[in-house]
TITI-828539 format. One record per atom (N, C-alpha, C, CB): x, y, z. Coordinates in pm, whole numbers, plus 32768, in hexadecimal, padded with zeros to 4 digits. Glycine has a CB too. Example, Ala and Ser with C-alpha at 12.3 -4.5 7.8 and 13.67 -1.06 7.14 Angstrom:
85277DC7830C84CE7E3E830C85287EB6830C846B7E41838985057F1F82C485577F9682CA850A8003831385807FC4823C
end
This chain:
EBEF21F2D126EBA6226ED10DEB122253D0F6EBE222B8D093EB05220AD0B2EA6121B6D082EA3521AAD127EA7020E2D018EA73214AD160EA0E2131D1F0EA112181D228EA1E20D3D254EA77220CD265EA472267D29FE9CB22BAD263EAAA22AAD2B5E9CB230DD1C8E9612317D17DE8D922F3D1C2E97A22CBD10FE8F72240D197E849221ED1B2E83A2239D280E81B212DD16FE89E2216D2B5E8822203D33AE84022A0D37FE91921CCD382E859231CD313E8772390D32FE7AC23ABD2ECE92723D9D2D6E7A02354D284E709236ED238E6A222FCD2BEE7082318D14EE6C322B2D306E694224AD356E68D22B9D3D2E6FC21B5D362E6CF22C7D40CE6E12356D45FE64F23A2D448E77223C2D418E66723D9D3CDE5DD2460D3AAE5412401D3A0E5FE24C7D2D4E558239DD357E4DB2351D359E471231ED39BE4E92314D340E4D822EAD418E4A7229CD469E4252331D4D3E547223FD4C2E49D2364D505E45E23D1D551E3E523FAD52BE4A6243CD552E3F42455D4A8E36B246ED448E3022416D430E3892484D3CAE3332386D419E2A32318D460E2682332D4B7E2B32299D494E2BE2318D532E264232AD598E23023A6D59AE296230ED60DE248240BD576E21B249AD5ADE19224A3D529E2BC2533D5A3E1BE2481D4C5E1212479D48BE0C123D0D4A6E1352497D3C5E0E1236ED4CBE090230FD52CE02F2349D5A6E0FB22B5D572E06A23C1D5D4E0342417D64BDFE3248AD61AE0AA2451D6A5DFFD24C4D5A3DFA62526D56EDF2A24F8D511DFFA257FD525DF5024ADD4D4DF01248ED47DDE71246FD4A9DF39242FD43FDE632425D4DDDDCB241ED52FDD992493D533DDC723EFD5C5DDD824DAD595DD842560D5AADD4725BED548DDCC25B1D5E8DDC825AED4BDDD6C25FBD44ADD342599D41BDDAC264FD3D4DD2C2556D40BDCC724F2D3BADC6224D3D41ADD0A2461D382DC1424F2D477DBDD2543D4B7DB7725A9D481DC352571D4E9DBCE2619D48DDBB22664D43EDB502652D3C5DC13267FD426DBC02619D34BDB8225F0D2CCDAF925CCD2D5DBC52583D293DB2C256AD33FDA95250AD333DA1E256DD397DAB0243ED38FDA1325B1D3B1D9C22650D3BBD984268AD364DA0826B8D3D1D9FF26B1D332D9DA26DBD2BFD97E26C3D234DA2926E1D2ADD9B5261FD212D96425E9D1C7D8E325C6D1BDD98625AAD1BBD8B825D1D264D84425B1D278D7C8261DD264D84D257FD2EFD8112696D2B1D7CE26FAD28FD7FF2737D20AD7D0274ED2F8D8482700D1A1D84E2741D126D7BF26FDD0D7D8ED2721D0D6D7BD267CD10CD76F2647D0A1D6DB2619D0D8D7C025CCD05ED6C02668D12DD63E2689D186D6152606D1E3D5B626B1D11DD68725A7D206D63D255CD273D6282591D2E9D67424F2D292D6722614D30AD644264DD382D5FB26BFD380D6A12663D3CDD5AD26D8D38DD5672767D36DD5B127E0D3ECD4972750D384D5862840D39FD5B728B2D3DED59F28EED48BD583290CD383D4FC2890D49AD4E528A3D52AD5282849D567D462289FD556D56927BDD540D5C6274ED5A8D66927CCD59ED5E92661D53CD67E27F5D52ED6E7283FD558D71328AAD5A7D7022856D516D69228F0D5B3D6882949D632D68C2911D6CBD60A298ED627D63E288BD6ACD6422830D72BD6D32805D745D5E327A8D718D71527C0D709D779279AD718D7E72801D775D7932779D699D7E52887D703D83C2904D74FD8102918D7DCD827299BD703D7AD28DCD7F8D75E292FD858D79D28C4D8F4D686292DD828D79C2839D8D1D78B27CDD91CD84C27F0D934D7372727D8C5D88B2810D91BD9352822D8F8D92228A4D948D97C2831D835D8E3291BD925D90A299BD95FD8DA2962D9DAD8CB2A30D926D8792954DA12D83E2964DA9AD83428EDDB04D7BA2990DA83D85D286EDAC9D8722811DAF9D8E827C8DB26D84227E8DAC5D9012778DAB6D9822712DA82DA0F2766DAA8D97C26F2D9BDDA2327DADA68DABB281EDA62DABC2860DAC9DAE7287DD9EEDA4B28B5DB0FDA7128FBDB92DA702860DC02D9E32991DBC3DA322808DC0EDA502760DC68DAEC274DDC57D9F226B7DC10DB282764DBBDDBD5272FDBACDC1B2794DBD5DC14270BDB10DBDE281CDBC3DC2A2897DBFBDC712882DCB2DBA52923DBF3DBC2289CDCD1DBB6285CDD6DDC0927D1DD96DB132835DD86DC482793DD73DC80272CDDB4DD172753DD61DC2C2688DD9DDD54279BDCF2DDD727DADD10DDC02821DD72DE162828DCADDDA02894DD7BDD8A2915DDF3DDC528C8DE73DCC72950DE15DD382854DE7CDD782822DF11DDD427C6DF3EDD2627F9DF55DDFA2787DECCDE922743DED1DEF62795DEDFDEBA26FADE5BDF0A27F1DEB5DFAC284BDE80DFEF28A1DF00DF8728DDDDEEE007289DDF17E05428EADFA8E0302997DF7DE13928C3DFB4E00E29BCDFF4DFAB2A60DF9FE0192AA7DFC2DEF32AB9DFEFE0B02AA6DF9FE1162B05DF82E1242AFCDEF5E1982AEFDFCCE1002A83DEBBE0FB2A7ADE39E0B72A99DDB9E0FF2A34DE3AE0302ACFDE20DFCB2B07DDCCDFE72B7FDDCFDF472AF2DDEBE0392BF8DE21E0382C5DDE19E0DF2C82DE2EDFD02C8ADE6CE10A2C4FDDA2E1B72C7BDD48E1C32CF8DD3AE1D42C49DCA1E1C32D70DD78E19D2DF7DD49E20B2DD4DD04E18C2E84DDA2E28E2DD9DCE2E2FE2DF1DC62E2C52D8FDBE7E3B72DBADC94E2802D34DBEBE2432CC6DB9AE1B82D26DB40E2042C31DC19E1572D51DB84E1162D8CDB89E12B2E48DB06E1182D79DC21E1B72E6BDB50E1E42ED3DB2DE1D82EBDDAA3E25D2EF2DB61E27B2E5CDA83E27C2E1FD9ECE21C2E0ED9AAE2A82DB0D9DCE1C82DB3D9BAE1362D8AD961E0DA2E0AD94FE0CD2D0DD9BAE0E42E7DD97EE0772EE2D96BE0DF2F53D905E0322F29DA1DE1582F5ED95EE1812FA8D8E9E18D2F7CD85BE1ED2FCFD903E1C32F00D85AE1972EDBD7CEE0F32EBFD789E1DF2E63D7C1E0B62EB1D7C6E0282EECD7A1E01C2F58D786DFD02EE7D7F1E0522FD3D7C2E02C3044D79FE092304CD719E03730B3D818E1003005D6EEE1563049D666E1082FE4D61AE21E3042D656E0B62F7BD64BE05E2F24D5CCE02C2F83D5A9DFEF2EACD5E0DFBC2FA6D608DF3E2FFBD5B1DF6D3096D578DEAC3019D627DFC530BCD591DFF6312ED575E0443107D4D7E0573164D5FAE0A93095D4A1E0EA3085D427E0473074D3C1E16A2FEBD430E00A3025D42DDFAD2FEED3C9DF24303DD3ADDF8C2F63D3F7DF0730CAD3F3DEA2311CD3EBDEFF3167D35BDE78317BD48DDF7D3197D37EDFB831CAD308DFC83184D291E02431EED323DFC0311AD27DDFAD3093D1EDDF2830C2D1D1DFAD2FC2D217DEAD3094D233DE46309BD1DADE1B314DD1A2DDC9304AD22FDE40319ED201DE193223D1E8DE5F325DD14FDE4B327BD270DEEF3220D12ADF333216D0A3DED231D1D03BDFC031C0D0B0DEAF3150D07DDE6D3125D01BDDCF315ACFEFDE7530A8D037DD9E31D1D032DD203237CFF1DCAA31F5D07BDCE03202CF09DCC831BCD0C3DC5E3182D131DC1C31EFD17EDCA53122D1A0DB9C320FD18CDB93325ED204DB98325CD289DB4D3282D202DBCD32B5D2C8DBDD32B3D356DB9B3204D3A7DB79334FD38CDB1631E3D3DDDAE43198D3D7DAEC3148D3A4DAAF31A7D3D5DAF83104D367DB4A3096D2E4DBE03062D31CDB743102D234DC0930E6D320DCBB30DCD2F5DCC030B5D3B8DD3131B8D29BDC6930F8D413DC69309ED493DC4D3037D4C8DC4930B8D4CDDBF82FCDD487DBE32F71D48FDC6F2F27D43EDB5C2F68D46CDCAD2F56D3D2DCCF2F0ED399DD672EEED3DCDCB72F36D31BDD9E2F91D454DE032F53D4B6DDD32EF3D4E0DE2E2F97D521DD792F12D553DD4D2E7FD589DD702E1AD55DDCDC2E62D588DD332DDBD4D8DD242D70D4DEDDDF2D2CD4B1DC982D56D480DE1B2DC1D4AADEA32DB4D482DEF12DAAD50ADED42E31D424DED62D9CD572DEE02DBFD60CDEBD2D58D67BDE862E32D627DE3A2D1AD64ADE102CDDD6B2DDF62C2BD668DD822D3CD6F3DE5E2BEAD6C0DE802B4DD6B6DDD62B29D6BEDEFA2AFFD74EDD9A2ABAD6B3DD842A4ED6D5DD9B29D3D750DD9F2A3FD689DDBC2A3ED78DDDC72A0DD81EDDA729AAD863DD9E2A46D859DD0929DCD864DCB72999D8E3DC5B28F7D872DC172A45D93FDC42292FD805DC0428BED7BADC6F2834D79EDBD02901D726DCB52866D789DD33282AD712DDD22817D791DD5E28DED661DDD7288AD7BDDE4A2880D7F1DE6C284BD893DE7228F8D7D9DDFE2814D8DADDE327F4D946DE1B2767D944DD5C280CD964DDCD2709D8CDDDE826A2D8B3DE52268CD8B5DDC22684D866DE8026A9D841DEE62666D7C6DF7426A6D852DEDC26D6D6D8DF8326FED89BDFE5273ED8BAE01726E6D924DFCA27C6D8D6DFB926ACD96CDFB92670D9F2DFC825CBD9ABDF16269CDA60DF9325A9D945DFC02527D92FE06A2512D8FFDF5D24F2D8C2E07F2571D8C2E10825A2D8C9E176259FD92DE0FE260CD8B9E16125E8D96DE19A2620DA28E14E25F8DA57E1A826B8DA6DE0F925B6DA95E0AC25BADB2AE0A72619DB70E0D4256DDB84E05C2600DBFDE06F266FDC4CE0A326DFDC5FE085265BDC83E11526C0DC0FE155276EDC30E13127AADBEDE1DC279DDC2CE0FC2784DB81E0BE2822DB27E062284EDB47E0982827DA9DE015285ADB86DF7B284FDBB4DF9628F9DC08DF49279ADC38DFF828F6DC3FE0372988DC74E03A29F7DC10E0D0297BDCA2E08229E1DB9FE0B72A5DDB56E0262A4CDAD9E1842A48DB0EDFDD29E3DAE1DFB229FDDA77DF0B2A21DAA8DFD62984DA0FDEE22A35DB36DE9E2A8ADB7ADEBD2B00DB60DEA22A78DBEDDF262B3EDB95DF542BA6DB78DF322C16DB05DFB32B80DB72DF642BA6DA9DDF362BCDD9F0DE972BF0D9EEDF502B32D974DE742BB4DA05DDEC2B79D9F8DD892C19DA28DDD92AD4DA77DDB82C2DDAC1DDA72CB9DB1FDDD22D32DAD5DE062CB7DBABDE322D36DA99DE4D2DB6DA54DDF82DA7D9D0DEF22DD1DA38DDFC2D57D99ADD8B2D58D8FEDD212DC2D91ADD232CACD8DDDCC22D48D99BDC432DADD98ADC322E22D9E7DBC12D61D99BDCBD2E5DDA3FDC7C2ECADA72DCD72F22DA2ADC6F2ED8DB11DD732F12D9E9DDB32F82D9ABDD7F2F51D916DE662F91D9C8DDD52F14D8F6DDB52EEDD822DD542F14D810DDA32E4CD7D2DCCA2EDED853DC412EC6D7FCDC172F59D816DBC32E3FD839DC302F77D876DBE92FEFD8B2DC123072D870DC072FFAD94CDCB23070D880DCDC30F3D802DCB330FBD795DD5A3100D7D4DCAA30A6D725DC893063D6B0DC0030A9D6A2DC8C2FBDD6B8DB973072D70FDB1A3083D6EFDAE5313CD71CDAC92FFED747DB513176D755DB4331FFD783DB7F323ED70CDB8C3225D812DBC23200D6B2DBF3324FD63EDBA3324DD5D6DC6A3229D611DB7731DCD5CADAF231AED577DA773232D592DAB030FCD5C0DA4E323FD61CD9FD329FD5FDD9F73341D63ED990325ED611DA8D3382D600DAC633C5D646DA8A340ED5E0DB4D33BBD673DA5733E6D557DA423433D4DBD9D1347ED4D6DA3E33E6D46ED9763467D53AD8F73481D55CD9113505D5CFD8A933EDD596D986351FD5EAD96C356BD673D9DA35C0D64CD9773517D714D9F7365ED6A3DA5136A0D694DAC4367FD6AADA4036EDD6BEDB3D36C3D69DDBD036A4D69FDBF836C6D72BDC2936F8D630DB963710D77CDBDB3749D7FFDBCE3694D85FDB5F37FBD859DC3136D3D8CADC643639D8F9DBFF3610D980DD26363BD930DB8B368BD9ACDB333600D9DCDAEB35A6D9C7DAFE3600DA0EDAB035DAD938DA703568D8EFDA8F350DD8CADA483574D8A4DB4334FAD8A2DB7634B1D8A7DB9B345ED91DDBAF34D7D873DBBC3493D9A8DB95343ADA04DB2D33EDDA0EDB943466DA57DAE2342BD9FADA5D33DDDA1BDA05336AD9C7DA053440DA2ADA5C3379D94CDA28330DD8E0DA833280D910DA513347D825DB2432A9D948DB6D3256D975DB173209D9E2DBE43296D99EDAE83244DA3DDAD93204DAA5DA4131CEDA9CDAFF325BDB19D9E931DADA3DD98831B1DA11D9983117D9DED965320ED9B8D9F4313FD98CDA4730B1D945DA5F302FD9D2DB1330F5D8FCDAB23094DA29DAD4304ADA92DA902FEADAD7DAF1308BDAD9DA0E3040DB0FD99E3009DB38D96F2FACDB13D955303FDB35D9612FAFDA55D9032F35DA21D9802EB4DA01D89C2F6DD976DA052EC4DA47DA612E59DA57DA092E05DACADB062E8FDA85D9EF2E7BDB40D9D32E18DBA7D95E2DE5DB9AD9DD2E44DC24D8E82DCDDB3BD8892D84DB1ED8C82D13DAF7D8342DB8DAC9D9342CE8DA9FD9752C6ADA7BD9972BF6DB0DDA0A2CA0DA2AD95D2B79DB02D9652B3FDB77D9E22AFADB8DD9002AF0DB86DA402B01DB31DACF2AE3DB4EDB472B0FDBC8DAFB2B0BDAE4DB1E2BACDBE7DB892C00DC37DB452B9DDCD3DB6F2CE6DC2DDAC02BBCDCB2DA802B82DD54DAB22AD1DD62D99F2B8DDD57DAC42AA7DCFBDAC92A18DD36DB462A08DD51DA9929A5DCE1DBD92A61DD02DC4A2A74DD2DDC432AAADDCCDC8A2ACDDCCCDC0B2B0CDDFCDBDC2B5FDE64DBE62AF2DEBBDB502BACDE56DB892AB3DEC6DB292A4EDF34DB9F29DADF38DA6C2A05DEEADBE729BBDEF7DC71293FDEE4DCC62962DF37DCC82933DE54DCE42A04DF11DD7E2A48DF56DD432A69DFEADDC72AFADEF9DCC72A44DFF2DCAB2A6AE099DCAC29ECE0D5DC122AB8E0C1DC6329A8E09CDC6E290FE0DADD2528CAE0EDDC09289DE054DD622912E0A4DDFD28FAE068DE30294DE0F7DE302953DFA7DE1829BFE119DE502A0BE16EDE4A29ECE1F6DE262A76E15BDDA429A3E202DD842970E2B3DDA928C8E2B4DCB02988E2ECDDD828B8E258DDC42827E232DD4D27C5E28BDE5927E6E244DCE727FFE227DC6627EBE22BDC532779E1C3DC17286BE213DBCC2740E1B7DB8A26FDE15CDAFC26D0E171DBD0269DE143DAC02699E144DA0E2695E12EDA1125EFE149D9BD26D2E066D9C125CBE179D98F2554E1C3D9A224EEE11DD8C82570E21DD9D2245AE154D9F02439E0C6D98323E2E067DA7123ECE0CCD8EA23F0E056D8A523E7E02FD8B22459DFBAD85723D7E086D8B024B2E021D8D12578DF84D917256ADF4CD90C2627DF9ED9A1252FDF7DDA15251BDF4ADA0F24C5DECBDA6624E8DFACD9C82477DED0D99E23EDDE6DD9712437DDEED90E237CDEAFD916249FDE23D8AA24D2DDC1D9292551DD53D7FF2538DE3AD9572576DD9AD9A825E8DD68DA2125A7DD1CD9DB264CDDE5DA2B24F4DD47DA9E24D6DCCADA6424A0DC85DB1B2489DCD6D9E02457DC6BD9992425DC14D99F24ACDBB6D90E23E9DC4CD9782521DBC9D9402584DB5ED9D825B9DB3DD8C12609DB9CDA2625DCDB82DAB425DDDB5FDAF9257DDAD7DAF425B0DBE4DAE22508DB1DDAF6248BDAAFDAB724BADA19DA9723F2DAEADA4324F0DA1DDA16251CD99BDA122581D95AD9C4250DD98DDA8E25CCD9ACDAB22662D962DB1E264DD8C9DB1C26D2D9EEDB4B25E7D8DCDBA125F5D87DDB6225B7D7FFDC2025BCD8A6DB2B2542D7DDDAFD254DD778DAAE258AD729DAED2519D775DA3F25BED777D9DE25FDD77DD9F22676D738D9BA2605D7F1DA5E26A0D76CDAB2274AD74EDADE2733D6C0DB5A277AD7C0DB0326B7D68ADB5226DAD60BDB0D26B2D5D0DBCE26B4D5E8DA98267AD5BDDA512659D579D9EE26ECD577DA2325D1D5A4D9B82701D5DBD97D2788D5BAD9BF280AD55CD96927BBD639DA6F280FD55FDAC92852D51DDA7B2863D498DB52280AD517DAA027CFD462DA6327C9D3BFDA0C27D7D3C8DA632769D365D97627B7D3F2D8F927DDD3D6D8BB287CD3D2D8BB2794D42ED90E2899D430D8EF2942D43FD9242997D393D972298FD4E8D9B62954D383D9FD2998D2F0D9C02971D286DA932974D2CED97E28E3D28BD92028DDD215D88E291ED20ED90C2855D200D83D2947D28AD7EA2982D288D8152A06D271D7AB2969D2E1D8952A3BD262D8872AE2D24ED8C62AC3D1E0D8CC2B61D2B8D8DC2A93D172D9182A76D0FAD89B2A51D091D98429FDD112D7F52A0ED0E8D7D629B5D08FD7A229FCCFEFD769295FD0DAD7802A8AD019D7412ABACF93D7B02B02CF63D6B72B15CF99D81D2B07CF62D88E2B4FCF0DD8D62AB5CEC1D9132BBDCF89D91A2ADBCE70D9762A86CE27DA122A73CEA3D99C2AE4CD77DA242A20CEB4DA782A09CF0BDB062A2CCF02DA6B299ECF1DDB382A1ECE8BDBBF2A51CE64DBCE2AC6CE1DDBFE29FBCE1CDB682B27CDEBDB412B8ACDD1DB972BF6CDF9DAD52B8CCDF7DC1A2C1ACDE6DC592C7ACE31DC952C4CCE9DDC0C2CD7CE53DCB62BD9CE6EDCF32BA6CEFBDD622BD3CEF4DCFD2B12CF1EDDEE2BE6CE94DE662C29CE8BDE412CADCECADE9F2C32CDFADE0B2CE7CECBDE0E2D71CF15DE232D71CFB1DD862DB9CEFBDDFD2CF3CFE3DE092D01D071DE792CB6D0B9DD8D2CDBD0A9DEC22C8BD068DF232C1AD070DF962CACD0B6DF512BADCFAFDFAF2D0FD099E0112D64D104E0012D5FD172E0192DE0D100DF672D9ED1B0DF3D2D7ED234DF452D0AD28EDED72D8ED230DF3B2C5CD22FDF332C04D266DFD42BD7D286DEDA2BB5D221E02F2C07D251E0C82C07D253E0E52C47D2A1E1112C2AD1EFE0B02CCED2B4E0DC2D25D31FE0C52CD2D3AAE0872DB5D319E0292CBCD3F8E00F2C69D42CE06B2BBAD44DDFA92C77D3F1E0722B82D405E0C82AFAD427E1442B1DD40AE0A52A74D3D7E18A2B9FD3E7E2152B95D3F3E2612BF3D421E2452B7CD38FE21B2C4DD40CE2522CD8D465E26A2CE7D4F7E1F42D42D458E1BE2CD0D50CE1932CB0D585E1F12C90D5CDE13E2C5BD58AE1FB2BEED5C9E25D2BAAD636E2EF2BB9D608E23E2B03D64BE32C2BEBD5C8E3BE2C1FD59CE3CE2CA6D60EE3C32C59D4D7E3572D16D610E36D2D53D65CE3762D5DD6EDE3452D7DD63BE2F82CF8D72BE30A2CA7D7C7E36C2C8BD7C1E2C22C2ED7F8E3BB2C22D77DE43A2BF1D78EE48D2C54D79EE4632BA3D72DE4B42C95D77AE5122D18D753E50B2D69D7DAE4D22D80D6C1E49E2D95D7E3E4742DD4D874E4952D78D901E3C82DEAD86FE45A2D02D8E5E4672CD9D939E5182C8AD965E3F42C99D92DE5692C79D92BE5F92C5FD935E64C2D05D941E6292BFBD89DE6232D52D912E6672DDFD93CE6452DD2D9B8E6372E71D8F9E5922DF4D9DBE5A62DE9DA89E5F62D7CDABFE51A2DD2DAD5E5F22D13DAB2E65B2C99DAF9E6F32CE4DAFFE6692BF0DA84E7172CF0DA66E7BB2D29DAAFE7CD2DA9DB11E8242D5BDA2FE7402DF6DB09E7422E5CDB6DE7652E48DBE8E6DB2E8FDB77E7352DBFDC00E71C2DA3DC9AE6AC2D84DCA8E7312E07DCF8E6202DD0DC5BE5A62D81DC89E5B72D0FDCE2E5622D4EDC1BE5292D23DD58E5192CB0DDA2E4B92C6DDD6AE5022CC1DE24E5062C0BDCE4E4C12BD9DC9EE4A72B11DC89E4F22C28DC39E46E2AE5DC65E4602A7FDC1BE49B2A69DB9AE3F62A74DC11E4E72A26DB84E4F929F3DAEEE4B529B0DAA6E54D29B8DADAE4732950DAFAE40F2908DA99E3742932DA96E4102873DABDE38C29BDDB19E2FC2A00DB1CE30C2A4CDA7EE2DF2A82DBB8E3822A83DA86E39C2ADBD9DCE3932A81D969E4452B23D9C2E39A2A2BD964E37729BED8EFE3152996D8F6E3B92950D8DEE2AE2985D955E2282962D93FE1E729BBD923E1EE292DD995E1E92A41D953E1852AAED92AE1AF2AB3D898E1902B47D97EE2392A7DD843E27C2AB7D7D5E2152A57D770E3392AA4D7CFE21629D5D7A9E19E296AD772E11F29ADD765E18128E8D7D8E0DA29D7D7FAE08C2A12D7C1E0422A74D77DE07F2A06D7DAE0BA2ADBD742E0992B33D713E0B32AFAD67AE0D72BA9D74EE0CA2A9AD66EE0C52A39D5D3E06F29FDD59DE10929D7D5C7DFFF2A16D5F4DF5F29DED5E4DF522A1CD58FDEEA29ECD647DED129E8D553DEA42A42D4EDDE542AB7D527DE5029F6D488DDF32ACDD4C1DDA82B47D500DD572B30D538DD792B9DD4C2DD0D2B40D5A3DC822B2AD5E6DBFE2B29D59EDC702B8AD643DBC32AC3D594DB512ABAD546DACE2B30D587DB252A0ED54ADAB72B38D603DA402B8FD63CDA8A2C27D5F1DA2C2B89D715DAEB2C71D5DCDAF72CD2D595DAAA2CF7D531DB512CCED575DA8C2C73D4F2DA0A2C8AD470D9742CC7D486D9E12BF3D434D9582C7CD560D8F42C9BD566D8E42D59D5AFD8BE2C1DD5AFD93E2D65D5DDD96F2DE1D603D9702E5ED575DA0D2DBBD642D99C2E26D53CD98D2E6AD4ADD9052EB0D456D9B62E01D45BD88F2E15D462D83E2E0DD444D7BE2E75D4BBD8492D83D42AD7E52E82D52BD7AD2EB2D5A2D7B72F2FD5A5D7DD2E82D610D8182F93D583D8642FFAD569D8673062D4C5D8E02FB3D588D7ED2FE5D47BD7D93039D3EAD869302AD3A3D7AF30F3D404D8F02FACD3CFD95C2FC7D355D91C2F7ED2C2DA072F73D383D95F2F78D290D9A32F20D233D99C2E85D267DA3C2F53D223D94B2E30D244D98C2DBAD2AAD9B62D4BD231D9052D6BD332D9B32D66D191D9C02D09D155DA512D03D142D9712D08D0F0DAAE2D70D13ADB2C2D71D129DB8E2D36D1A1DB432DF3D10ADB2C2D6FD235DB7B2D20D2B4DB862C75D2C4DB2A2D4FD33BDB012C3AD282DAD72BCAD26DDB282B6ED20EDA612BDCD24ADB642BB6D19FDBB32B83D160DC6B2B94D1ABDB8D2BC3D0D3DC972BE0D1D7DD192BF6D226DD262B86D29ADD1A2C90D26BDCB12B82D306DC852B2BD35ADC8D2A91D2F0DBE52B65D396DC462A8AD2A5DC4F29FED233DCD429E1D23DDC282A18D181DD112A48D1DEDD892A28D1A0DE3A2A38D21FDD802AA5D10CDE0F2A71D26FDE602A3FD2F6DE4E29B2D31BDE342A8ED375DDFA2983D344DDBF291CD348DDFE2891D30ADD532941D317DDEE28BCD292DE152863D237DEB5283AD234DDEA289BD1BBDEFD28D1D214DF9B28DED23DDFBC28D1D2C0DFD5295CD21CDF8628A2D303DFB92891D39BDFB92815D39EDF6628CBD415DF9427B3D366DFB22733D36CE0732743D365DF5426D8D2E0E09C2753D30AE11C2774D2E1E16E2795D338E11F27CAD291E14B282DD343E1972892D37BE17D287BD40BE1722920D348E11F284AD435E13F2851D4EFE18F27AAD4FAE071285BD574E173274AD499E1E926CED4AEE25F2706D48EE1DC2644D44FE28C274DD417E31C278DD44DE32F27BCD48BE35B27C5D42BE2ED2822D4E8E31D2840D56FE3402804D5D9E2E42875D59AE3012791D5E7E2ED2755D64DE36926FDD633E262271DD65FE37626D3D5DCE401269AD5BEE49C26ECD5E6E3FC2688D522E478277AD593E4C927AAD5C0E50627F0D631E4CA27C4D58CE483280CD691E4BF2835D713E4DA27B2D771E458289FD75FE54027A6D7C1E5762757D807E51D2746D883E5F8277FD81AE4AC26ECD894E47126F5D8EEE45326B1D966E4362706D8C9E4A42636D968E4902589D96CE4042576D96CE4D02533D9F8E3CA2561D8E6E34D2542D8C2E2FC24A6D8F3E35B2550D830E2A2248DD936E26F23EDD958E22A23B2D8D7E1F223E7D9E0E2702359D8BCE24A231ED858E21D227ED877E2B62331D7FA
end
C-alpha cells in the first residue's frame, strides 16, 4: 500500500516539475520587469519603447511566420472560432454584471469585463503556448488572438463609451464599429493577414527577409515578458501596491478559472455534437483562455478616461496567480505536452 501511495505522489510530482521547469522562466521574466521598472532602472520612456518594439516589430515578425507556417484551413475554424466568441460574449456579460453589483460605473465596470475576458495572448501566450505544443497551436491560438481585438476589445470599448451617447441603436452601431476600426490600427491582425496569404499561395520572401523577420521574431518573446512587468509597475508606481488588492481577487478568479472551465465546457458539448472539431484545438484555446489578463487593457483604459489603477492591479494580480493556475491546467488537460 506504501509503494503504490508514494508511486501514485511520484506520478503527480514528476509531471508538475516539468510543467513548472517550462513556466517558470517566463514569469520570472516577468518579475524581473517588473523589478526593474519598480525600482526605476528603467524609466518610463524605455517602457513605452519596449511596448512599442513588441507591438510593431518583434510579435507581428512571430505572428507572421505562424500565419505562414499553419495550413490556412486552420486559421479559419469557423466552429473553433464560434466557441471562443461566444464565451467571450458570457465573459464580459457575467463580468459587466460583477462589477456593475459592485457600484462601478458603466465605463469602469467595461473595462473591467475586458480585462475579465481578454487572455494575454499575444504577449504571454504566443510563447509559453507553442513551447508547450509546438506548431500546432499557432492555429487556434491566432484565432484567439483575432477575436480579442476585433470582437472582445471592441464590444468592451463600445460599452465603455456608450455612456456618452443615446440608447437608440445607431449610435450604438457606430461606437461598435468605431471600436472596430481602431482594432485595425493594431499591427497584429495584418501580420496574421500577410502569413495566411503567404500560407494560402504558398509563398515566401527571398531568404535574406526571411533572416530579418526571425531574428526580430526571436526577440518577441523575451522582450514581451519582460515588458509585461515593467508596464504593471509603471501603472502601480505611485499607488501602494497591495492597497485593495482583496477587492479584485473575484475578477482575477473569474478570469483564470471560469474562463477556461467554460471553453472547456463549450467546447466538449460541441465535440459530442458532432462539431467538425479538434480536440486538442479545444484544449488549447481552453489553455489559452487561462492566461491571465492582458496587460495593454491598462493602456486602453487609461486612453478611454477609465479607472486604470484598479485594472492594473487585477492585470497584477492575474499575473501573479497564473503562475499556479495555468500549471494546473496544463497538467490537467491531457495534451501530450513536449517536454
Amino acid at each position: 500500500m506504501q509503494d503504490t501511495r508514494l508511486a501514485v505522489h511520484h506520478s503527480i510530482i514528476r509531471p508538475m516539475q516539468a510543467i513548472f521547469s517550462v513556466t517558470f522562466p517566463f514569469f520570472a521574466l516577468v518579475l524581473v520587469g517588473y523589478l526593474a521598472a519598480r525600482h526605476q532602472l528603467l524609466p518610463d520612456t524605455a517602457i513605452s519603447g519596449l511596448n512599442s518594439f513588441v507591438l510593431f516589430f518583434a510579435l507581428p515578425c512571430l505572428l507572421y511566420q505562424f500565419g505562414a507556417s499553419t495550413p490556412f484551413a486552420q486559421l479559419v475554424d469557423l466552429p473553433l472560432m464560434l466557441i471562443y466568441a461566444t464565451c467571450a460574449l458570457l465573459m464580459v456579460t457575467f463580468t459587466l454584471f460583477i462589477s456593475r453589483t459592485r457600484g462601478l460605473g458603466r465605463k469602469d465596470a467595461a473595462f473591467s469585463a475586458l480585462v475579465g475576458a481578454f487572455p494575454n495572448t499575444g504577449f504571454m501566450g504566443v510563447p509559453l503556448l507553442t513551447t508547450f505544443l509546438g506548431p500546432r497551436a499557432a492555429g487556434p491560438i491566432i484565432i484567439t488572438i483575432l477575436l480579442d481585438l476585433f470582437f472582445t476589445s471592441s464590444f468592451c470599448i463600445a460599452l465603455a463609451q456608450a455612456h456618452t451617447s443615446t440608447s437608440s441603436v445607431t449610435p450604438a452601431k457606430a461606437l461598435y464599429f468605431r471600436a472596430f476600426k481602431g482594432a485595425l490600427s493594431n499591427p497584429l491582425p495584418w501580420a496574421i493577414g500577410l502569413g495566411a496569404l503567404m500560407s494560402y499561395g504558398q509563398l515566401s520572401f527571398p531568404v535574406p527577409i526571411e533572416k530579418v523577420i526571425s531574428m526580430l521574431a526571436n526577440a518577441a518573446s523575451p522582450v514581451a515578458l519582460f515588458a509585461i512587468g515593467a508596464l504593471l509597475a509603471s501603472t502601480q508606481r505611485s499607488t501602494a501596491v497591495f492597497a485593495g488588492l482583496w477587492n479584485y481577487v473575484p475578477i482575477a478568479a473569474i478570469k483564470l478559472l471560469l474562463h477556461p472551465v467554460l471553453v472547456l465546457l463549450l467546447g466538449f458539448l460541441a465535440l459530442s455534437l458532432g462539431w467538425p472539431l479538434s480536440r486538442d484545438a479545444v484544449l488549447i484555446i481552453t489553455l489559452a483562455a487561462a492566461l491571465p489578463s492582458a496587460s495593454n487593457v491598462v493602456l486602453l483604459a487609461d486612453r478611454y478616461g477609465a479607472e486604470r489603477g484598479g485594472i492594473a492591479k487585477i492585470i497584477l494580480l492575474s499575473t501573479v496567480l497564473a503562475f499556479l493556475t495555468f500549471s494546473m491546467w496544463v497538467y490537467l488537460l491531457p495534451l501530450g505536452l513536449r517536454f
